[in-house]
C-alpha positions in Angstrom: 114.3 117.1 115.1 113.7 113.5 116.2 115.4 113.9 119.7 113.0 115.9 122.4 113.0 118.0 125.5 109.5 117.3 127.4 109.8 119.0 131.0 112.3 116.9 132.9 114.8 116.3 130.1 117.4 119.3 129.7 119.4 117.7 126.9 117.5 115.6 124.0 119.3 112.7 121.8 118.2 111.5 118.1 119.9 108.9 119.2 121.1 106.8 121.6 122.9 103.7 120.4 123.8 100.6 121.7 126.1 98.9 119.9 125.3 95.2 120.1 122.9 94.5 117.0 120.5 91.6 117.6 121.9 88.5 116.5 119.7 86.4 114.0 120.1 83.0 113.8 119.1 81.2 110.7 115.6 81.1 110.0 114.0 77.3 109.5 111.5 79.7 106.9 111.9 82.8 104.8 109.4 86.0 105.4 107.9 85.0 101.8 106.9 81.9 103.5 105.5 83.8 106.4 103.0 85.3 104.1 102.6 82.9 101.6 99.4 83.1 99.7 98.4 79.1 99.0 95.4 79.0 100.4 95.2 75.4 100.7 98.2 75.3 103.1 97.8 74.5 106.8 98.8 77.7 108.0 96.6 79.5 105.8 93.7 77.3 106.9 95.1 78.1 109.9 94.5 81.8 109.3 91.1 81.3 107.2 89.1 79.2 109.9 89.2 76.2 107.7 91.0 74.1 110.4 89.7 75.8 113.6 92.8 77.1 116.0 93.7 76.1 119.0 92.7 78.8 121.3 89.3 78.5 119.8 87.1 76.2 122.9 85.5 74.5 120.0 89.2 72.9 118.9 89.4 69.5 117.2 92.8 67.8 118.1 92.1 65.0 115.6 91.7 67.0 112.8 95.2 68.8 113.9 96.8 66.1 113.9 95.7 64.6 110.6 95.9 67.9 108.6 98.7 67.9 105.8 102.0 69.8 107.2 104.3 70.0 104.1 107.4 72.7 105.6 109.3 73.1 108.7 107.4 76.1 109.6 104.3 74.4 109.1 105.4 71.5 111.6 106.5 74.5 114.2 103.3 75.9 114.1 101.3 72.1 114.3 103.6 71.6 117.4 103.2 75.0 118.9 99.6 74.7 118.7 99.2 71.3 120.5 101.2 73.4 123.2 98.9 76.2 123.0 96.1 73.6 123.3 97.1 71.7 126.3 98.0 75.2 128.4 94.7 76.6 127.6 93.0 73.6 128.4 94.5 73.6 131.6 93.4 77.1 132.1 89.7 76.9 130.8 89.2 73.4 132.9 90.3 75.6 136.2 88.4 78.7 135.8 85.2 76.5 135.4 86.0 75.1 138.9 86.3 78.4 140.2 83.8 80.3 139.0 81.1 77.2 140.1 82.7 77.2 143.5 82.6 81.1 143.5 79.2 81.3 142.6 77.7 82.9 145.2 80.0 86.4 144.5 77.7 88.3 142.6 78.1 90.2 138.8 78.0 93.6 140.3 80.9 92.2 142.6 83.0 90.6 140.1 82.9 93.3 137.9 83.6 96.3 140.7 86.3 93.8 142.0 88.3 93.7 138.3 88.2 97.4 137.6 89.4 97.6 141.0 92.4 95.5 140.4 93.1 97.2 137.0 92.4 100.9 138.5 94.8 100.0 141.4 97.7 98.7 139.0 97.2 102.2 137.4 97.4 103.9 140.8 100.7 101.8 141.7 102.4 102.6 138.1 101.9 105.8 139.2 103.3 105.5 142.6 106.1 103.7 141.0 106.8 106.6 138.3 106.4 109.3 140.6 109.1 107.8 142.6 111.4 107.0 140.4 111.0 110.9 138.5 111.0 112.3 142.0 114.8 110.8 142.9 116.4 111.8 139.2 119.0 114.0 139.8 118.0 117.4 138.3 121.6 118.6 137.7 122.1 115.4 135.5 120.8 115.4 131.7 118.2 113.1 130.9 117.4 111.1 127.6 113.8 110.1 125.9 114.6 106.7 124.8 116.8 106.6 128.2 113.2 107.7 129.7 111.2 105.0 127.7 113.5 101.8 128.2 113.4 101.9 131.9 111.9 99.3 134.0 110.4 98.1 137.1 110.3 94.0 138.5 107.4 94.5 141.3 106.1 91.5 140.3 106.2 87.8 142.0 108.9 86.6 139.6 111.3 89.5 139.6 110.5 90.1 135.7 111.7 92.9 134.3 108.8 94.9 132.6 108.4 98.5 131.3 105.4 100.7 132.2 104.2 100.3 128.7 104.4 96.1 128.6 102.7 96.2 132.5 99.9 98.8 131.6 99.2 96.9 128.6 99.3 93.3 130.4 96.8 95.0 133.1 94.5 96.2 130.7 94.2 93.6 127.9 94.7 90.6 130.3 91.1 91.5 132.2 89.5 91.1 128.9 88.0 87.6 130.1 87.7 88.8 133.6 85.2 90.8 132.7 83.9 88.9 129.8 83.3 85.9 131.9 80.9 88.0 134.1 79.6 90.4 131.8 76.8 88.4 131.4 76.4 86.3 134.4 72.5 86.4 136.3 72.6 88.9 139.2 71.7 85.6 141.5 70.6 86.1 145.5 74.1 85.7 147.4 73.2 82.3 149.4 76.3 82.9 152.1 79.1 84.7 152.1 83.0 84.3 151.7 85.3 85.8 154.1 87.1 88.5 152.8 90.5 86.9 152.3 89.0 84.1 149.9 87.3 86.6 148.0 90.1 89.0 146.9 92.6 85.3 146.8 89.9 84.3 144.6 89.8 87.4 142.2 93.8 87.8 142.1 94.1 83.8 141.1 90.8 84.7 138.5 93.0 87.6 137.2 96.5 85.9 136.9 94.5 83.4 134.7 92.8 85.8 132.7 96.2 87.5 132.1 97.9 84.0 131.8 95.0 83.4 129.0 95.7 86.6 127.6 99.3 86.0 126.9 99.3 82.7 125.3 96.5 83.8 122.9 99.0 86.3 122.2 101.6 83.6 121.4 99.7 81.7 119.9 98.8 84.3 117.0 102.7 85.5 117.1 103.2 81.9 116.1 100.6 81.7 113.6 101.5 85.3 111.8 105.3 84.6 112.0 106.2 87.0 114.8 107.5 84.4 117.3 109.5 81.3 116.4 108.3 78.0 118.3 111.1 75.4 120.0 110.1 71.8 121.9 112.8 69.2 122.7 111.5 66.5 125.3 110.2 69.2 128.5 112.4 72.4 127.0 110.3 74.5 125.3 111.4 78.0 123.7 109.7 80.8 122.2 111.9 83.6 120.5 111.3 86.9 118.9 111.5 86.4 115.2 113.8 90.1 114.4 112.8 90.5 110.7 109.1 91.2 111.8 109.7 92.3 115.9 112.8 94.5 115.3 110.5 96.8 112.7 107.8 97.0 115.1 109.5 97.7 118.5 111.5 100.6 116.7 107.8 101.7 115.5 106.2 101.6 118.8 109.1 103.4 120.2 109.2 105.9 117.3 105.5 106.7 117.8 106.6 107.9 121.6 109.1 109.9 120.9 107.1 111.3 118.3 104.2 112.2 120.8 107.3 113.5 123.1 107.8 115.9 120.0 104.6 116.5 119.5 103.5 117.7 123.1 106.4 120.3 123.1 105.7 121.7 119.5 101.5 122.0 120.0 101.2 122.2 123.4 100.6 126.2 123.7 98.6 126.2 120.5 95.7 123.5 122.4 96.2 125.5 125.3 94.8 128.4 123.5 92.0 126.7 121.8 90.6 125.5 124.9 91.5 127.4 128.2 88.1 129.5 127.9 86.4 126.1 127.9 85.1 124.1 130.8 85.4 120.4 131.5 84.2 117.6 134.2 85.4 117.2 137.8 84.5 114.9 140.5 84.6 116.5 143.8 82.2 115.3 146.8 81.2 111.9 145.4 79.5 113.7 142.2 80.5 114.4 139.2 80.5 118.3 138.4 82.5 120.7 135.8 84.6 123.7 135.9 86.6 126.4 133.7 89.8 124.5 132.4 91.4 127.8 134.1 90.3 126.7 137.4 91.7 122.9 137.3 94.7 121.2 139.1 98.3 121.9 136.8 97.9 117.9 136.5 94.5 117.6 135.2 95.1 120.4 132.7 98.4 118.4 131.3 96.9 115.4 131.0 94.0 117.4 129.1 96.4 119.3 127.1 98.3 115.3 126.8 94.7 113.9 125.4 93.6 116.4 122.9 97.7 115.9 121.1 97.2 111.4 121.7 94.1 112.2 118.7 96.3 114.5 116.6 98.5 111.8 114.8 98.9 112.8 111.3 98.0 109.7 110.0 94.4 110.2 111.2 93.9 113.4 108.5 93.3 110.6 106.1 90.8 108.3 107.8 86.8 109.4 107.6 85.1 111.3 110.9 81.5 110.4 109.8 79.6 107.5 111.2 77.2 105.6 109.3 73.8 105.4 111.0 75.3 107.8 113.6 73.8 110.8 115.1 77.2 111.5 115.8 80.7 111.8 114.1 84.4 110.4 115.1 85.2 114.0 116.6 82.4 113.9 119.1 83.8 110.7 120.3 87.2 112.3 120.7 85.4 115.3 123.0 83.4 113.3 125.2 86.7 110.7 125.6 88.9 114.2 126.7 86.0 114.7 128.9 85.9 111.5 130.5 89.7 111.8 131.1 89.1 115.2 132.7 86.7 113.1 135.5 89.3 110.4 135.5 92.3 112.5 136.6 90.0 113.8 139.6 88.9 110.3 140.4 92.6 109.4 140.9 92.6 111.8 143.8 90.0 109.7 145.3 91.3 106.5 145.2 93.5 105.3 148.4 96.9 106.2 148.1 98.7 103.0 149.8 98.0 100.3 146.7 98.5 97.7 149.7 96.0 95.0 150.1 95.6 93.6 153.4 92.7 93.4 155.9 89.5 94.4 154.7 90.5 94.1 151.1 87.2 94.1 149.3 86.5 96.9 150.6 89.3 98.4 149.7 89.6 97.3 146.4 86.1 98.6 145.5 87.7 101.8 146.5 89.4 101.9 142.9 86.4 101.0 141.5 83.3 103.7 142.2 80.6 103.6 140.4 79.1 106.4 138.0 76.1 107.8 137.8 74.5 106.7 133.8 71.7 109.8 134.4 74.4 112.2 136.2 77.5 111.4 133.7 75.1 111.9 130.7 74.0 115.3 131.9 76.8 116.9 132.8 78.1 115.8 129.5 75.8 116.9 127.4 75.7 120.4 129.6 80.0 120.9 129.0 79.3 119.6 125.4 76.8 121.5 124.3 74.7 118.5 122.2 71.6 117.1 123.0 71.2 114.0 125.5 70.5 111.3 123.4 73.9 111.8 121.4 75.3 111.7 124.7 73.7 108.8 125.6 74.3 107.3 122.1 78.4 107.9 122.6 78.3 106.3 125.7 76.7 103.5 124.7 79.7 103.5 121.6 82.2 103.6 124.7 80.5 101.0 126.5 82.6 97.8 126.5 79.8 94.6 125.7 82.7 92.0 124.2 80.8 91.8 120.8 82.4 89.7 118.2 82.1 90.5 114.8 83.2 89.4 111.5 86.0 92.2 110.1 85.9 94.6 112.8 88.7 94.0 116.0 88.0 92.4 119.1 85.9 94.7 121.8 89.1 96.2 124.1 89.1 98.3 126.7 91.5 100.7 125.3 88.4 101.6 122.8 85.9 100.7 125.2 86.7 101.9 128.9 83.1 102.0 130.4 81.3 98.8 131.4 78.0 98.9 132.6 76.9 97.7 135.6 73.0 98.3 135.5 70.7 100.3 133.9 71.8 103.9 136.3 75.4 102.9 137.0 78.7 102.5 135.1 81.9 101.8 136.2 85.3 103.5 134.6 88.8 101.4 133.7 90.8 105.0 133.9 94.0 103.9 132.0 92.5 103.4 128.6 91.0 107.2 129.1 93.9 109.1 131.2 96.2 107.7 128.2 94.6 107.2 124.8 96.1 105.5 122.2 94.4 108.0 119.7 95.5 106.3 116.4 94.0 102.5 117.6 90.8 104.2 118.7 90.1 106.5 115.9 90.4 103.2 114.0 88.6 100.9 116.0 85.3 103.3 116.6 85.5 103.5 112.9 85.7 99.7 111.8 83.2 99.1 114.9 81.0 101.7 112.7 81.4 100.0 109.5 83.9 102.5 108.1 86.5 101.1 106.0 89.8 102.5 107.0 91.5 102.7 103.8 88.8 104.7 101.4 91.4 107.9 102.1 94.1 106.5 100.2 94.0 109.8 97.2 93.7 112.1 100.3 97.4 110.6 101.2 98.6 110.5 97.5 97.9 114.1 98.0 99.3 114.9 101.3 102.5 113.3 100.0 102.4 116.0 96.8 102.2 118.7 98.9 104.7 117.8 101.6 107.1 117.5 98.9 106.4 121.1 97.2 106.6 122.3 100.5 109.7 120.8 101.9 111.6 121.6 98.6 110.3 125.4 98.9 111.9 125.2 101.9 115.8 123.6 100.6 118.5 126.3 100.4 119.7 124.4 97.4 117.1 125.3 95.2 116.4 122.2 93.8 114.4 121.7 90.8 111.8 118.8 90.7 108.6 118.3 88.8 105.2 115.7 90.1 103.5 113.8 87.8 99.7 115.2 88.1 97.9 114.1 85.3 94.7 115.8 84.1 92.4 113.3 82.6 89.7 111.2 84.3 92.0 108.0 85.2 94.4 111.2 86.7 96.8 108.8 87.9 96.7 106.3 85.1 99.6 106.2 82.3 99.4 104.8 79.0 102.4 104.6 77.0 103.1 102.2 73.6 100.0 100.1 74.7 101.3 99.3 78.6 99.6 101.0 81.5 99.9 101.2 84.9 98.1 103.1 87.8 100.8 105.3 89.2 100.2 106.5 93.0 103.4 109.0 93.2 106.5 109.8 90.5 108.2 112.6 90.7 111.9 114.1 90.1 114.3 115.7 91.9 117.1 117.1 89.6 118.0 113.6 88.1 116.7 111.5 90.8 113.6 109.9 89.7 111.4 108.4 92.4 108.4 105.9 91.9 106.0 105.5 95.5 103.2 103.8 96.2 101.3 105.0 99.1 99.8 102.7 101.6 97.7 104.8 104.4 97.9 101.5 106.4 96.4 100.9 109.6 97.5 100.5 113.3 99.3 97.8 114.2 97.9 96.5 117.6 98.0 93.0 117.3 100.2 90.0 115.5 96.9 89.8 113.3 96.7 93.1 112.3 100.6 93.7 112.5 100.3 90.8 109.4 97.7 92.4 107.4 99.6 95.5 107.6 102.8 94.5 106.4 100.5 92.0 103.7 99.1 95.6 102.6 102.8 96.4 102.2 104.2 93.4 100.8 101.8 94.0 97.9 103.2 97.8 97.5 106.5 96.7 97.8 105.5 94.3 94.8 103.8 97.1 93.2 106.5 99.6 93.5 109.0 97.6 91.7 106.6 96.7 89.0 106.0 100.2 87.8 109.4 101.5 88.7 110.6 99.2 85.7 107.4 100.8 83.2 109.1 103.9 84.2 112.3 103.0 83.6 111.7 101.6 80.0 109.5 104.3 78.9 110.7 107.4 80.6 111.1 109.3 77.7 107.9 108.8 76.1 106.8 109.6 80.1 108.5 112.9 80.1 107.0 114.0 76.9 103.3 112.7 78.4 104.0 114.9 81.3 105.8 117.7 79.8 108.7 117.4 81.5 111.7 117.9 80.3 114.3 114.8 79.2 118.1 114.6 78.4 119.0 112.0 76.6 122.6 112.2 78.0 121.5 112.7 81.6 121.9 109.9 84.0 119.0 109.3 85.8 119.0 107.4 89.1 115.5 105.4 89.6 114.4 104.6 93.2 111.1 102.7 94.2 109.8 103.5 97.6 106.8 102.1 99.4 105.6 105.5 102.0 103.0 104.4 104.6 100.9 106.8 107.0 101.7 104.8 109.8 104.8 104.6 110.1 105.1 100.9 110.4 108.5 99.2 109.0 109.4 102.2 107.8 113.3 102.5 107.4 113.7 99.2 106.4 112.8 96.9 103.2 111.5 93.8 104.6 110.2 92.9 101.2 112.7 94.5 99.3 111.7 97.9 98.7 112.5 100.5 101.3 109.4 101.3 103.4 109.6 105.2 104.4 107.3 107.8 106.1 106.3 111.3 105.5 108.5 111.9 108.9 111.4 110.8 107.0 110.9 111.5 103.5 110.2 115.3 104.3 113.6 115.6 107.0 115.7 115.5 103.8 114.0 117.3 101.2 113.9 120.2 103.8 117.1 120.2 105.2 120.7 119.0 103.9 121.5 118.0 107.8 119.6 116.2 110.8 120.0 116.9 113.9 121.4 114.5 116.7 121.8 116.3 119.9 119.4 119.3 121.0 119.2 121.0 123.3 115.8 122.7 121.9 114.5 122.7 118.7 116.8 125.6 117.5 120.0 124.5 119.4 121.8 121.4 117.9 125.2 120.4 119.6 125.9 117.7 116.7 124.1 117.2 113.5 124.7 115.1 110.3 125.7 116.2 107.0 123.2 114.4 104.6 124.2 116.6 101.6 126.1 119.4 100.3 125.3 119.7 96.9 122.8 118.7 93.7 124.8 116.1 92.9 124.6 115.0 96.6 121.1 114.5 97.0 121.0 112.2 94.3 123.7 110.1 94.9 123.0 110.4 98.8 119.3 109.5 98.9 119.9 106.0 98.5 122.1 105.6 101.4 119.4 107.8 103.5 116.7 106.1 102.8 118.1 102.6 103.7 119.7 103.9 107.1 117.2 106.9 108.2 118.7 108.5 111.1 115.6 108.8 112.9 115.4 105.0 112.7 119.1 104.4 113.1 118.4 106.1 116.5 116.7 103.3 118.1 117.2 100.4 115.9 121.1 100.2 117.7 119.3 100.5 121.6 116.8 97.2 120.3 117.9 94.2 121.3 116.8 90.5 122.6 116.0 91.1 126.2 117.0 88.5 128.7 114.6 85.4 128.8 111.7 85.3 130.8 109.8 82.2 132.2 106.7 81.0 131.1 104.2 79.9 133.8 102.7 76.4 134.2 98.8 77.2 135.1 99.1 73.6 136.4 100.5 74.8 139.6 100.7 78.8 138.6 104.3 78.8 138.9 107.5 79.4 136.4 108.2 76.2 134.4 112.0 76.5 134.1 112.3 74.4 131.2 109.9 76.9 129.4 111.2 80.7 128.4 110.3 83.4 126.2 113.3 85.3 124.9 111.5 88.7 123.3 112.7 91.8 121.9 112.9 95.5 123.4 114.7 98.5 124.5 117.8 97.7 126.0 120.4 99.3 127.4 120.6 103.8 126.6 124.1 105.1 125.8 124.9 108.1 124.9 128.6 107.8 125.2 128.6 105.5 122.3 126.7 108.3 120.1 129.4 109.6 118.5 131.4 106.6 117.9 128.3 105.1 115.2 128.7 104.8 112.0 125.4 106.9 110.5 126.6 106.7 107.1 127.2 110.5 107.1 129.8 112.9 108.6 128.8 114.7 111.9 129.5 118.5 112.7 129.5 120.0 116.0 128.1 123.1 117.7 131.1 125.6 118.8 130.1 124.7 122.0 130.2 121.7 122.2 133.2 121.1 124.1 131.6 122.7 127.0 128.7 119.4 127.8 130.2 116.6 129.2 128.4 113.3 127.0 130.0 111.2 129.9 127.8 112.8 132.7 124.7 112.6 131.0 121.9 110.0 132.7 120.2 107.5 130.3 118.9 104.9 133.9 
C-alpha cells in the first residue's frame, strides 16, 4: 500500500490527483543535449573546470566571454552566468564591507549567533506546525500528500514555502555564515556594538548567506539542465525545466510517503529492540542519560522516528566499514540517534516566544548553548558502550570544518551538525539531527571516508532475484517464471554464436521476457549530483536496450544455455527496464527505457490489484485491477510500468507553482522584473480521485458508500 495512516490521518489516499498536468513549453534543447558528452563543448568545460564558473571568486569574465558558444542552450547558459556573476559580485563586495566593519564581534559570537538563528527557525517551524496540527478538525479525514503540500508565508515577502523548502533554506543557506567565521582569529573585542546593530547585523549577514546560497543553487540548475534561463532588456526568468524537476519532486515526495509507511509498518518492532536501552537527556544545564522507558512520549517518537530515517532499503547495498576507521557506518548512526535524544530535550530549553526584540543577543544565544566536548564524549561513550577515543573519533567525523575535496560532496550540516567552538565546547544545529535525512548521510560519511558508493551493485542484482522469487511465491495465479543465474566464473556473462554481453537481470514470467539493468545509484541532493545520477542511468537506459536486442535475436540459443524451456510458436513479449535503488525517475523513461524500483516492480508480481484508498493496511475502500489472468500480466505489464500507480499518485498533484521574486542584493529587496517560476506540490484533491484515468478499472469496498470523499480534508 502506497497511501498511509500515521497518527493524525484516519483515512489514507494512494492518490490524490490534481488534474491540471504541467504544461511544457517547447524546449530551446533536447535532454540528450543536456547530457551531452563532447568534452570540448562550453558546457562541459563548464562542468570539467576547464573554463572556471561563475560562482567560483576566482572567475574570469574575459575568458567567458570569448569562449566558443555553438547551441542555444550553450548561449543560455553563457548569459545566465554573466547574471550569476554580477549578483554574486554584488553579494561578495557587501559582505567584505560588513564583516571589516563588524570586526570587533568575536568567532565564538558569530558562530553562537548563526546556530541561534538556525535553532530558532527550527523552534518557530515547530511553533508553526503545532499550530496548524492543533486546529485540524479531528472529525475530518486527513490526507499524506494533503499533509506534505501545505504551506506557510511568515516570511518578509509573503512567499509561499513548505516546511521542507524553509527547513532546507535555513540549514544549507548558513553554510557561509559559518564558513566565513569558522576560521576567523578569536581577536580582543576593542568596543562594543549595541545590541540592535549586532543581531541587524547577523540577520542582514544571514539573508546574504541564504541569498548566496540560492543563486549557487541556480546557477548549477542552469548548468545541469534543471532550470531554463530567460533575459530580455531588465526581465529576467528562471523556470523549472519538467522533464528533469517533474521526476525529482514526485521522488522527494515518494521518499516521504514512503517513510510515512515505513514508521507505521516498523514502528513496534524498533520499539522492542530498544526500550530496555538508555539514551542521553539534558536536564539542569548538563547533559545526562536515562532508560528510553523513562523519556517524554516526544523524545521517544522522534527516537523511534530516527532509528526508521537510517532504515531505507537502498542502504542494504552500500558498505558499513570505514577505511582507516576505528569505527564503522553503524556506530555513526548510534551516536547520531543519541545526539537527537539530547536534541529533543534541548528544545525544551530554548525560549518558547521565537520573538526577537529587546535584548536580542541574548536571547538569541539562548538557541544556541554550548556543549560540553569532555561531558558529551563521556556520557556517550558510557550509553554506548565503546571506548572514548572512538567516541571522540565520531565526533570529530560529525564535526562540520567546510573541507573541500576532490570527489567527495561539499561539508553540510545535514552530515555535519556539530561545529566546534574551542577545544572543551561544541555547539549543536538540532534540525540536521532531530530529522536525519538517513540515505544522504549514510552516503556522505561514506564518500567523506573514501568509500565508493557503488562497489554493492551484485548485492542489488541479487536483492532484485530474490524479491522476485518471493513476490511470485506470493501471486495467487501461480505464475511460472524462470532467472537466468548462470554458474561459471563470468556468472553473469553470455556467450552465444560469438556475441557477448554482461547481463545484470533476465528473467521470464510466463511469456513475458524481461531484460534489467540495475543501477544502485546514489542520493540525489543536489543539481550536480541529481545529473550524475540520471548520467548513471542514461548509460543503463543505453545499456538495457543494447542487450534487450542480443536477447531478442538469440533467445533460443539463450534458452537452451539456460535450460529453459522455448516454444517456437509462443509469442514472446520482450521488455527492457532500467531498476534503481533509489528510486530516482522511477516511473518514467526520460531516456527511453522505463526506469522502475523494487517498490514498484514487486507491487505487481505480488498482487493482481493496488490499493488506492485505505483505511489501514488491511482495509482498502477502492483498489485497481492490474490483472486477472496469465495472459493479463503479460499484456498488462507494459501499461504498468509506464503509468505506476504509486507514481501516478503524485505526478497529477505536481505542478508549476506560482512565480516567486528574485531579490536584488543591491538594495535586498524583490526585483519585479526578476521571477523564478519552480515546480511542487500543488493543490490535494481527493474528490477528483476517482474521476482519473489510471489505466486500469477500479473496484470498491461494500462499504464504500458509507465515507463521504467530499468531506474529506486535503488543506
Amino acid at each position: 500500500m502506497v497511501g498511509c495512516l500515521y497518527k493524525l490521518f484516519k483515512v489514507s489516499f494512494a492518490t490524490n490527483i490534481y488534474t491540471i498536468n504541467p504544461k511544457v513549453d517547447n524546449p530551446m534543447f533536447s535532454i540528450n543535449e543536456v547530457f551531452n558528452d563532447d568534452k570540448n563543448s562550453f558546457i562541459n568545460k563548464i562542468r570539467d573546470n576547464k573554463i572556471l564558473s561563475p560562482i567560483r571568486p576566482d572567475f574570469k569574465i574575459e575568458e567567458w566571454h570569448n569562449a566558443k558558444k555553438n547551441t542555444a542552450l550553450e548561449q543560455e547558459v553563457y548569459e545566465a552566468g554573466v547574471f550569476i556573476y554580477e549578483l554574486l559580485s554584488t553579494i561578495r563586495k557587501i559582505l567584505k564591507e560588513m564583516n571589516d566593519y563588524n570586526s570587533s564581534i568575536s568567532r565564538t559570537e558569530f558562530l553562537k549567533l548563526f546556530s541561534g538563528l538556525a535553532n530558532r527557525t527550527n523552534v518557530t517551524m515547530v511553533n508553526m506546525t503545532n499550530s496548524f496540527f492543533k486546529n485540524l478538525n479531528i472529525n475530518k479525514n486527513y490526507t499524506d500528500l494533503g499533509i506534505l503540500s501545505q504551506k506557510f508565508n511568515n516570511n518578509p515577502l509573503e512567499i509561499e514555502f513548505s516546511v521542507h523548502e524553509i527547513i532546507i533554506g535555513t540549514i544549507d543557506g548558513m553554510f557561509y555564515n559559518v564558513l566565513g567565521h569558522l576560521n576567523d582569529d578569536e581577536h580582543e573585542i576593542l568596543h562594543c556594538f549595541d545590541d540592535n546593530h549586532v543581531i541587524e547585523s547577523i540577520k542582514m549577514e544571514n539573508q546574504l548567506s541564504q541569498l548566496y546560497y540560492n543563486f549557487e543553487q541556480y546557477w548549477n540548475c542552469i548548468l545541469y539542465g534543471q532550470m531554463s534561463f530567460t533575459r530580455v532588456n531588465d526581465e529576467v526568468k528562471l523556470k523549472s525545466v519538467p522533464e528533469l524537476i517533474i521526476p525529482y519532486v514526485i521522488s522527494d515526495n515518494r521518499k516521504s510517503k514512503l517513510h510515512i509507511s515505513n514508521t507505521l509498518l516498523l514502528e513496534n518492532t524498533i520499539l522492542n529492540s530498544i526500550k530496555d536501552k538508555i539514551f542521553l537527556t539534558f536536564k539542569n544545564k548538563s547533559i545526562s542519560y536515562d532508560k528510553f522507558s523513562n523519556l517524554n512520549e516526544k523524545n521517544k517518537q522522534n527516537i523511534i522516528l530516527n532509528y526508521i530515517s537510517f532504515m531505507d532499503k537502498s542502504l542494504r547495498f552500500l558498505p558499513n566499514e570505514l577505511p582507516n576507521k576505528s569505527f564503522t557506518i553503524d556506530d555513526v548512526i548510534r551516536v547520531f540517534v543519541q545526539l537527537s535524544s539530547l536534541c529533543n530535550d534541548l528544545l525544551n530549553v530554548f525560549p518558547k516566544n521565537d520573538e526577537i526584540k529587546k535584548n536580542g543577543v541574548i536571547k538569541l544565544k539562548k538557541y544556541s548553548p554550548t556543549i560540553k566536548t569532555q561531558q558529551l564524549t563521556n556520557k556517550l561513550s558510557k550509553v554506548l558502550n565503546i571506548s572514548i577515543s572512538k567516541t571522540s573519533e565520531i565526533l570529530d567525523f560529525l564535526t562540520f570544518n567546510g573541507e573541500f575535496k576532490k570527489n567527495t560532496p561539499r561539508a553540510d550540516f545535514w552530515r555535519n551538525p556539530l561545529i566546534k567552538l574551542n577545544e572543551n565546547e561544541f555547539l549543536i544545529i538540532i534540525e540536521p539531527i532531530l530529522h536525519p535525512v538517513g540515505v544522504r548521510c549514510f552516503e556522505g560519511w561514506l564518500l567523506r571516508a573514501g568509500v565508493s558508493v557503488d562497489v554493492k551493485g551484485k548485492e542489488f542484482e541479487s536483492f532484485i532475484k530474490s524479491c522476485i522469487k518471493e513476490n511470485i511465491s506470493k501471486n495467487p495465479l501461480k505464475l511460472s517464471y524462470d532467472i537466468m543465474e548462470l554458474e561459471t566464473k563470468n556468472k553473469d556473462t553470455l556467450s552465444i554464436n560469438g556475441e557477448e554481453e554482461e547481463i545484470d537481470l533476465l528473467f521470464r514470467v510466463e511469456n513475458l521476457i524481461i531484460l534489467a539493468e540495475a543501477k544502485c545509484v546514489t542520493t540525489s541532493d543536489s543539481p550536480i549530483s541529481y545529473w550524475y545520477t540520471l548520467k548513471a542511468i542514461k548509460k543503463g537506459s543505453e545499456q538495457a536496450e543494447r542487450k534487450l536486442s542480443f536477447v531478442q535475436r538469440n533467445f533460443g540459443d539463450i534458452c537452451k544455455k539456460l535450460n529453459w524451456e522455448f516454444d517456437s510458436k509462443c509469442e514472446y513479449q520482450f521488455q527492457s527496464l532500467v531498476i534503481v535503488s533509489s528510486g530516482v525517475g522511477a516511473g518514467f523513461d526520460i531516456f527511453g527505457t522505463p526506469i522502475i524500483d523494487t517498490v514498484i516492480f514487486n507491487n505487481y508480481l505480488k498482487s493482481p490489484t493496488f490499493p488506492l484508498i485505505s483505511l489501514d493496511h488491511n482495509k482498502h475502500l477502492a483498489h485497481l485491477n492490474l490483472y486477472e489472468s496469465k495472459s493479463d500480466f503479460v499484456s498488462n505489464f507494459k501499461t504498468y510500468i509506464s503509468h505506476p500507480p504509486a507514481i501516478e499518485t503524485i505526478k497529477y498533484c505536481v505542478d508549476f507553482l506560482p512565480s516567486i521574486p528574485i531579490v536584488d542584493p543591491k538594495d535586498m529587496n524583490a526585483n519585479e522584473n526578476w521571477s523564478f517560476e519552480r515546480i511542487g506540490l500543488g493543490q490535494v484533491d481527493p474528490n477528483v480521485l476517482l474521476k482519473h484515468n489510471f489505466h486500469f478499472p477500479i473496484s470498491f469496498s461494500d462499504d464504500f458508500g458509507e465515507y463521504n470523499l467530499s468531506e474529506m480534508v486535503t488543506m
